[in-house]
N, C-alpha and C positions, 0 to 999 in steps of 0.2 A: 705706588699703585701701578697698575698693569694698565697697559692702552687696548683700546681694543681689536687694533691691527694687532697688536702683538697676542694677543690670546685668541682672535681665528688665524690666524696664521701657525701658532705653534699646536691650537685645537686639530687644525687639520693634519697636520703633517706625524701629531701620533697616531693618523686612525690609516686603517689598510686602506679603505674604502672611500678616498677623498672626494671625488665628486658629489657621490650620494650626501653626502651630511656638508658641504659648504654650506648649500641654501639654507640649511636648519641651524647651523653654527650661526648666521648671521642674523637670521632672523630673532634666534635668542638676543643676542646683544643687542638690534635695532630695541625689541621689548622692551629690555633692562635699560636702557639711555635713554626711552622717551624717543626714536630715531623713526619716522615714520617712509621713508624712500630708500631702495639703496642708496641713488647717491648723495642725500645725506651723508650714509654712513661712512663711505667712502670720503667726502668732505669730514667727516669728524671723527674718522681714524684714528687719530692722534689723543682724543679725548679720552681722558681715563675711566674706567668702566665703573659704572655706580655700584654695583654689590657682586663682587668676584665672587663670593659663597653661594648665591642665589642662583647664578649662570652655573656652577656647577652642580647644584642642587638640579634646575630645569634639566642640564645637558645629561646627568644619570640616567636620569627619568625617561628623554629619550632614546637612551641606549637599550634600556631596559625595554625599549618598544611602544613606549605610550606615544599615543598621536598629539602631535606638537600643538595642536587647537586646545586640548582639554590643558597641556601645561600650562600656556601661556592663556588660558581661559577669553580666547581670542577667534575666530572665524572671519575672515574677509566674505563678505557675498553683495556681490553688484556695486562695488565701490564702497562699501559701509564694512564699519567691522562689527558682527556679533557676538556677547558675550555666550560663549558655552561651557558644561563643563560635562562628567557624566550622566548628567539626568537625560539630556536630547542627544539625538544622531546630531553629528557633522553635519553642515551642509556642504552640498556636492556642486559641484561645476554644473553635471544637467541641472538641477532645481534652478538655478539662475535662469537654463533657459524656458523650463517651465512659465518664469515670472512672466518674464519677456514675451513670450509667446500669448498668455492669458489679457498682457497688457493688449496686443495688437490685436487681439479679437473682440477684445473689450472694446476697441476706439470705433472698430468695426458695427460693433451691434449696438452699443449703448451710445454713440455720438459724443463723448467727454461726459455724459451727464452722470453727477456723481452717484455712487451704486454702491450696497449692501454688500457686503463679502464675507464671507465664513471660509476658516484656515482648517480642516478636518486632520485630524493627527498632527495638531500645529506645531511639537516640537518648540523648539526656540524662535516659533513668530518668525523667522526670515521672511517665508514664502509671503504669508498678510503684511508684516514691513515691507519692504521691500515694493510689492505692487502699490502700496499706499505713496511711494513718494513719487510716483511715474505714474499715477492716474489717479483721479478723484473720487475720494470715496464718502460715504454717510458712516459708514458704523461696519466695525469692523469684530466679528465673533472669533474666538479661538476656543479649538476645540481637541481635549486631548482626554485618551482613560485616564492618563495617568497625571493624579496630584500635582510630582513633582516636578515634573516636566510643564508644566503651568507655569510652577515659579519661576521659570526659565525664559522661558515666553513675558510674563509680567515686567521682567529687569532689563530684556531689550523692548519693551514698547516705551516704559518709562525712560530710559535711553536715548529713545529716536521722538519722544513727545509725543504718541502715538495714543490715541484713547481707544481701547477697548474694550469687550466685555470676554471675559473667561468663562466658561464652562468644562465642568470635569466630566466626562461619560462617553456612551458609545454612539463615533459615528454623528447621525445626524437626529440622534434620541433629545437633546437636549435643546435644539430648534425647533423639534415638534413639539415637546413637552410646555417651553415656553411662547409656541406660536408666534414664530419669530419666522420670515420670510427674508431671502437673500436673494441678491442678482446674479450674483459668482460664487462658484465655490473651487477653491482651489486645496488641492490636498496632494501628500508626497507618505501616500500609504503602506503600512509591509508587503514587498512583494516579489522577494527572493523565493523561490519555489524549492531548491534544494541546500539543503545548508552547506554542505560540501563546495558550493559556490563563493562561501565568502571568506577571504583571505583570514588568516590564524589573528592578524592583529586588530583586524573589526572585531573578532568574535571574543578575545581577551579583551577589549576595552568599550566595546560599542554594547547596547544591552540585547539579548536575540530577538525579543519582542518587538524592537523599532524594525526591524527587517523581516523576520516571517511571523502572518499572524497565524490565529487560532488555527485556521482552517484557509485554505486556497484561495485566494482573491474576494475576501468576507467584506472587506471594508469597500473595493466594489460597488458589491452584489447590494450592500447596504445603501450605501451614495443613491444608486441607480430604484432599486426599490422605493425608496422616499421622496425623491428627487419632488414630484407633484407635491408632494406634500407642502416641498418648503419654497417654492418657486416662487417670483413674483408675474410680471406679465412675459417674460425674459428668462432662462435660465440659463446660463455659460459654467460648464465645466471640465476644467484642467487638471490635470493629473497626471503624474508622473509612472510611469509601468517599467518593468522588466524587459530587459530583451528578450525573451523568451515569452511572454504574455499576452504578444499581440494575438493570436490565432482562439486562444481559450477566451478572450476578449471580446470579440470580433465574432464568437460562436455565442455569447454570453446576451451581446446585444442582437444579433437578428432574432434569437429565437424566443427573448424576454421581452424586447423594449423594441417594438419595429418602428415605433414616431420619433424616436430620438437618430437624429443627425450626430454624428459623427467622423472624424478624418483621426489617424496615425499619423503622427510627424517626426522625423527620424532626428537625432541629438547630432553634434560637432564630429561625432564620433559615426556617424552614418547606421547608426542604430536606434530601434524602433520603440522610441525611451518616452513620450509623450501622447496622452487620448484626449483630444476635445472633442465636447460634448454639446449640442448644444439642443435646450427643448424650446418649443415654441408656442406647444400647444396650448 
């Protein structure tokens, strides 16, 4: 049997492009051993590899371009790992700070007191995960058009012990229909404006619907349009936008929604990647 020092070691030294693919060679291996830190791996170098077939099966597949998350059916976000595969988008480094951000406005308006939240294009539940184990919540909605992307969301809530309720449809069509009111609503909705903007291997593996909707900032325009509807005394909303979005945003709300309060807050990356929202009325 092959060690696993010896199979990243002789993995990297056939490929041109050594740097780029260590991290991904190792990470495979860490997968396939059960090996959750580098230095683990490092410490159990020596260990022979559980399924040589398997590591070469994964490592094809990422040659061939597929994003290592959907192989290893795997996403890190905020310390947890999410199961994903191709039903939901990746989740992204900004959305973590989405979470984070939503948390410290939350601690701000609601006092700790536990709150109602709805995940709008919830994808794999990260964003509603995730705020649920860093502030207190009642009841927690996800809410996505699409089916299959549900059962994705369903398999990390049961994962993380997480109870809540699923809805399939648009937007925030499905807490008005069931007259269901929220304190937060946090969403991470299509909002690449030109396609041409997304790298070739999102657009081969990622689905184009998780990234541009119907129509220009619909989901939005939707949020904001119902917002009264589904509010409770309290309304806080986060949301993740485009670099590119802040100005049509910004134009979107003075001229629709003049009582709602809101701030831009720029990502790790000094870009203008997050809108809080908040109503009061």
């Amino acid at each position: 049997m092959a060690t696993l020092i010896d199979i990243y070691n002789n993995t990297i030294n056939s490929l041109h492009h050594k740097d780029n693919c260590a991290y991904y060679i190792r990470k495979i291996l860490m997968h396939i051993n059960g090996i959750n830190s580098d230095a683990e791996f490092y410490l159990r170098a020596d260990e022979n590899i559980a399924d040589l077939r398997l590591f070469t099966s994964y490592f094809n597949r990422f040659l061939q371009g597929e994003p290592l998350e959907y192989i290893l059916n795997e996403c890190p976000f905020l310390g947890e790992k999410y199961y994903v595969d191709n039903r939901v988008l990746i989740p992204r480094v900004e959305s973590e700070e989405v979470v984070l951000i939503a948390v410290k406005f939350a601690k701000e308006i609601f006092k700790n007191r536990p709150i109602e939240i709805a995940d709008i294009c919830s994808g794999s539940g990260a964003l509603s995960i995730a705020f649920s184990k860093l502030y207190p919540t009642q009841d927690i909605v996800m809410i996505d058009i699409d089916a299959k992307t549900l059962d994705v969301a369903r398999i990390n809530a049961k994962k993380n012990s997480i109870t809540a309720t699923f809805y399939q449809g648009d937007v925030l069509g499905p807490l008005i229909n069931n007259r269901r009111k929220v304190d937060l609503i946090l969403s991470n909705p299509p909002y690449i404006l030109h396609e041409n903007e997304i790298d070739q291997s999102v657009i081969n593996y990622e689905k184009r619907h998780f990234l541009i909707d119907r129509e220009p900032l619909y989901v939005y325009k939707k949020i904001f349009d119902n917002a009264l509807k589904i509010k409770k005394n309290k309304l806080l909303i986060v949301m993740e936008i485009g670099y590119d979005t802040k100005e049509l945003l910004r134009k979107m709300l003075i001229e629709n929604y003049p009582n709602f309060s809101y701030i831009f807050l720029q990502d790790i990356n000094k870009k203008d990647r997050i809108l809080v929202v908040r109503i009061d009325e």
